[in-house]
C-alpha positions in Angstrom: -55.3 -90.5 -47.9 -56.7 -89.4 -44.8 -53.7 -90.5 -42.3 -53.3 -89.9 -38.7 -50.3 -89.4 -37.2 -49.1 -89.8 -33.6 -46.5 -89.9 -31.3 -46.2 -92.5 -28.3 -44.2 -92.4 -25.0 -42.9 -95.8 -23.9 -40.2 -96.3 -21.4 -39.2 -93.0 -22.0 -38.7 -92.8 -25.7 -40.8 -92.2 -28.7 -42.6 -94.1 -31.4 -44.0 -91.8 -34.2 -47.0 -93.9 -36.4 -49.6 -93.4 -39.1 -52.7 -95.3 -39.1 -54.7 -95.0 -42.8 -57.8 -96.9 -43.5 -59.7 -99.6 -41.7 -60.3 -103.2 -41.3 -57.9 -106.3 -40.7 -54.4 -104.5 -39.9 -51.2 -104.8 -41.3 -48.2 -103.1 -39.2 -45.8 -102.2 -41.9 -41.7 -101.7 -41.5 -40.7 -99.1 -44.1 -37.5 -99.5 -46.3 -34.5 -97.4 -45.9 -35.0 -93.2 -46.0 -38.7 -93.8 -45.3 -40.7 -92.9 -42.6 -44.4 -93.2 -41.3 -45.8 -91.1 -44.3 -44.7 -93.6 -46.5 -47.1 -94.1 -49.5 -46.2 -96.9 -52.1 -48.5 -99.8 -52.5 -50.7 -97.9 -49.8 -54.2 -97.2 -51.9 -54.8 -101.2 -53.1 -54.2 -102.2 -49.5 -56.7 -99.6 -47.9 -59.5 -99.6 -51.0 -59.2 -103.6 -50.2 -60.1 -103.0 -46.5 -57.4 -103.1 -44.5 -55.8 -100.9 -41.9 -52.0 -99.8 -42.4 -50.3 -99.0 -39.2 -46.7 -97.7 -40.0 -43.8 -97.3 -37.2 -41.4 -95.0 -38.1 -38.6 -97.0 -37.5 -35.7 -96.5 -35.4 -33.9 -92.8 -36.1 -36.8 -91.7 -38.6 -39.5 -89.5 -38.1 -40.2 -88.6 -34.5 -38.7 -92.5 -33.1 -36.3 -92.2 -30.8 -33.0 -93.7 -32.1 -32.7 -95.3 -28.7 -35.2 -97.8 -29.9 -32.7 -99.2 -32.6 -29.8 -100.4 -30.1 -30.8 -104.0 -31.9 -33.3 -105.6 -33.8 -34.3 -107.1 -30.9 -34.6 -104.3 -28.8 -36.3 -102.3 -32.0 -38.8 -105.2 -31.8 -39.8 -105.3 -28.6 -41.1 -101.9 -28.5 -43.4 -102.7 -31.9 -45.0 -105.3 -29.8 -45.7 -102.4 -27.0 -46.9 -100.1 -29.8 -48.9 -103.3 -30.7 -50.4 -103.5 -27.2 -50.9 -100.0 -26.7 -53.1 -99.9 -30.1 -55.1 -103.3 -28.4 -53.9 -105.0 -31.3 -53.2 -108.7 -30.9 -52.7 -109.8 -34.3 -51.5 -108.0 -37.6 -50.1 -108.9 -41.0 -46.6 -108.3 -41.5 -45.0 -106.5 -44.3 -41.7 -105.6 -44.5 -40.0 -103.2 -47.4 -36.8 -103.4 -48.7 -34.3 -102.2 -45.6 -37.4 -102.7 -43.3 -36.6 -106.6 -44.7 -34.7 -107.4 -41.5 -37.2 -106.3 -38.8 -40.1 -107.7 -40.3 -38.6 -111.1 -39.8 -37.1 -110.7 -36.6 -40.4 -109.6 -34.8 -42.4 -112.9 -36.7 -39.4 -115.3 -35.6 -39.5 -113.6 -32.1 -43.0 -112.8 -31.5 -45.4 -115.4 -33.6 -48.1 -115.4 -31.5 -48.2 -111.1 -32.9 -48.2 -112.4 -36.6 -50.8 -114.1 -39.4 -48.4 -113.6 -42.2 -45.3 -111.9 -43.6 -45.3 -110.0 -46.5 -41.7 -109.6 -47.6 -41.8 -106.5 -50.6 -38.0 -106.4 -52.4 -36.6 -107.0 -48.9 -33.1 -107.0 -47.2 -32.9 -111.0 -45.6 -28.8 -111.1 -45.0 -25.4 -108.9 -44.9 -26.1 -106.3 -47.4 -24.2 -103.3 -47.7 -20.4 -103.7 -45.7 -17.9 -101.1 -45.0 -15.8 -102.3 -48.4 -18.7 -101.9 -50.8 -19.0 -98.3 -53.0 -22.2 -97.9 -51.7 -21.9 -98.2 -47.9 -19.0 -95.6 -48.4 -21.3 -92.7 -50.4 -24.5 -93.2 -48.4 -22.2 -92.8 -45.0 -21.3 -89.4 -46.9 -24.3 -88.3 -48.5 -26.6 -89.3 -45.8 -24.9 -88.4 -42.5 -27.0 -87.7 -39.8 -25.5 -83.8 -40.7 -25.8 -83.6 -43.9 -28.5 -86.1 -44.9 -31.2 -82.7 -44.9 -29.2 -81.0 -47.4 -28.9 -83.6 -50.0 -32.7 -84.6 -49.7 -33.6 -81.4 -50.0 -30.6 -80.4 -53.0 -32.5 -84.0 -54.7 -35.8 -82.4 -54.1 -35.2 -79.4 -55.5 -33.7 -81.0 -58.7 -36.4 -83.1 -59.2 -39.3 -80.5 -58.6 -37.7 -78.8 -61.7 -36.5 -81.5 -63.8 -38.2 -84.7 -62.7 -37.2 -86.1 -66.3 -33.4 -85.9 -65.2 -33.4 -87.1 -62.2 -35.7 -90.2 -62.4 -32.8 -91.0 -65.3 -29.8 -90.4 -62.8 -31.6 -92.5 -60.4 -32.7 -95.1 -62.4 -29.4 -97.9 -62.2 -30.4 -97.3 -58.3 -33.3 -99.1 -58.7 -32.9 -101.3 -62.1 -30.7 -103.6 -64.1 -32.4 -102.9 -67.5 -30.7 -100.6 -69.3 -33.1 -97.0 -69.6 -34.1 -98.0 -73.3 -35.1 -101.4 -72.1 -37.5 -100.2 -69.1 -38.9 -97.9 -71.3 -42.0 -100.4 -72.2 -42.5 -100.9 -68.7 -42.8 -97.8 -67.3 -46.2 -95.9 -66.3 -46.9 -92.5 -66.9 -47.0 -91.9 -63.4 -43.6 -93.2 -62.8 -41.7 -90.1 -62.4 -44.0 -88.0 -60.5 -44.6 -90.8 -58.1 -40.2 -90.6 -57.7 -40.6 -86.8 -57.9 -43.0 -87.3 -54.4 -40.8 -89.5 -53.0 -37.7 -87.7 -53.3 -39.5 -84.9 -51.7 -40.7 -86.7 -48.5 -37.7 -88.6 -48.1 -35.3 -88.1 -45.2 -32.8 -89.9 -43.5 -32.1 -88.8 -40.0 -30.2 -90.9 -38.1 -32.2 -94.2 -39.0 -30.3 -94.8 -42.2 -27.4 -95.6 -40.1 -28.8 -97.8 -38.0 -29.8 -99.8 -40.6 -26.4 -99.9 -42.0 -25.3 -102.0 -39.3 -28.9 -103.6 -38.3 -29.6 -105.5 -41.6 -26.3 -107.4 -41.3 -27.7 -108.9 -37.7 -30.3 -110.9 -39.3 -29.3 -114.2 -39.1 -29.8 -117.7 -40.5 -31.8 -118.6 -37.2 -34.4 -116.1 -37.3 -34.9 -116.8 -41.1 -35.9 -120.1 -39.8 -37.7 -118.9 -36.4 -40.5 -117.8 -38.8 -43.7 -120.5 -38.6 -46.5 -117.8 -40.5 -47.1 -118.0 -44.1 -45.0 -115.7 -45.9 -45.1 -114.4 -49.5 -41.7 -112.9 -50.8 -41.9 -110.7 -53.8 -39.0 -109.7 -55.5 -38.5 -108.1 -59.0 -36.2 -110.0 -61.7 -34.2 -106.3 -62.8 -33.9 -105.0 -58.8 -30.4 -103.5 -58.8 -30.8 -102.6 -54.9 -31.3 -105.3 -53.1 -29.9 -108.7 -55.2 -31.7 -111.4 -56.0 -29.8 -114.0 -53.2 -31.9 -112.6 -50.9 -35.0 -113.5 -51.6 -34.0 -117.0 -52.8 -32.3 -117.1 -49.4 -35.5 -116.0 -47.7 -37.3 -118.6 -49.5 -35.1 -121.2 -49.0 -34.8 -120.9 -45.4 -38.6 -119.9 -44.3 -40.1 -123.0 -43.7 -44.0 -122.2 -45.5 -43.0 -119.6 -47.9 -43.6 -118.5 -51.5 -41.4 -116.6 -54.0 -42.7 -114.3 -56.7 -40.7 -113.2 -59.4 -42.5 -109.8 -60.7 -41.6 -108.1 -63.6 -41.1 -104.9 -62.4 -38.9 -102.7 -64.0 -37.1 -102.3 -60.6 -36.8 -102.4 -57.1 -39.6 -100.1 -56.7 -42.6 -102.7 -57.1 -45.4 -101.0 -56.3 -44.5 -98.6 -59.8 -44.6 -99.3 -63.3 -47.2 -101.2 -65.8 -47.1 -104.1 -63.4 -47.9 -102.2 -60.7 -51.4 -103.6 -60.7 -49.6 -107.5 -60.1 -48.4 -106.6 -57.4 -51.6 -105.5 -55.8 -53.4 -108.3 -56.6 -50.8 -110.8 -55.5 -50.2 -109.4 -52.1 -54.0 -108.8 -51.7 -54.7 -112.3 -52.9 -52.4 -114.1 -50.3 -53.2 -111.5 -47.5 -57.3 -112.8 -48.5 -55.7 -116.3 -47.7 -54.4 -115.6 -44.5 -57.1 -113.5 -43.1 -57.3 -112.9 -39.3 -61.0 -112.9 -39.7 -60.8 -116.7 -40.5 -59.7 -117.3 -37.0 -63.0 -115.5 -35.6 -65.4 -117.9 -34.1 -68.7 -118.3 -36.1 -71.7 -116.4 -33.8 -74.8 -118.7 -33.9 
């Protein structure tokens, strides 16, 4: 993939981006421990002719963590990036703990948006200060320590990628391992062995901690663009109330059940589905339709 990546000054702190590809663009939030090198789902969209442009959100990468003091706040500077790039209108798609800003900036700033992808998204109060999780993940990915366990998982998973896709795997999936087993690709574990190499924290995992339980009921139903929410039956990470939420409470939406072995969509034998759903609704809700006809 042939990405360029920059670095923006705006009111005094930074926005880090990739742009890959060309044609209509989509801006795309990342999900949680991301950043703007992000990768999953990336070829279909950019051998279909379209232009990702990826924010490292909040804390991650090169962005200043300044810009997450709300989802608001987050949001406005996305439009600036937006109008800095002379971009008027994008797609929207919004990954897993990227759920939350996605539909804030469509509820907030329509005239920005043709449509909404939603891909195994956060929509309400997720992780809380009681649950299991929220407790490890504020240990194992502090701000201080956060470098040490990516790299410690890295470094695992360069030498036994077998292992640790196994260890991970009730992360991401409610099938039992035996179960999955006829739906994974061949691929599958070196794509987690890449990701668990360019994954990192920094501060932004935290902010999402406490961002993703802002979203409220409102700005569910603030959102007037198409949207297509697609959501796997056996995701383990993010459950299954909130995309039926989403769909529920986003006036012209549609909910896809996939059968992908996990949270991880864009992997596995149905991989391909995926492509061609979100490609096939994107088609749909082209900006080019809006283009006047030139006699």
């Amino acid at each position: 993939m042939d990405r360029k990546i920059e670095t923006v000054k705006i009111d005094h702190v930074t926005i880090e981006y990739s742009i890959i590809g060309e044609g209509e663009p989509i801006l795309i939030f990342h999900g949680g421990h991301s950043n703007c090198h992000e990768e999953f789902g990336y070829q279909a969209l950019i051998d279909n002719g379209y232009s990702l442009i990826t924010p490292s959100r909040p804390g991650y990468g090169k962005t200043s963590a300044e810009i997450g003091e709300s989802l608001a706040t987050a949001c406005r500077y996305y439009k600036h990036l937006l109008d800095y790039l002379h971009i008027n209108k994008v797609h929207l798609m919004a990954i897993s703990a990227g759920g939350p800003t996605g539909i804030a900036f469509a509820a907030h700033y329509p005239e920005y948006v043709q449509s909404l992808v939603l891909q195994s998204a956060v929509t309400k109060e997720w992780l809380t200060p009681k649950d299991m999780e929220y407790k490890a993940a504020k240990l194992l990915f502090h701000p201080k320590t956060e470098k040490y366990t990516w790299k410690m998982i890295g470094s695992i998973n360069n030498l036994v990628p077998g292992f640790i896709f196994r260890q991970m795997f009730p992360s991401f999936s409610s099938l039992k391992f035996q179960e999955a087993k006829e739906k994974f690709d061949q691929k599958d574990m070196e794509e987690i062995r890449k990701m668990n190499n360019r994954q990192r924290s920094g501060t932004g995992f935290f902010i999402d901690l406490e961002q993703v339980n802002t979203i409220t009921t409102e700005d569910l139903q603030a959102v007037s663009c198409p949207t297509l929410i697609m959501h796997s039956k056996h995701d383990s990470s993010v459950p299954h109330e909130h995309p039926s939420l989403a769909h529920k409470l986003i006036p012209n939406s549609e909910l896809i059940w996939l059968d992908a072995w996990g949270h991880l969509i864009w992997l596995g034998k149905s991989a391909s589905e995926t492509d061609k759903v979100t490609i096939h609704f994107l088609e749909r809700n082209s900006t080019l339709k809006q283009l006047p006809i030139e006699s």
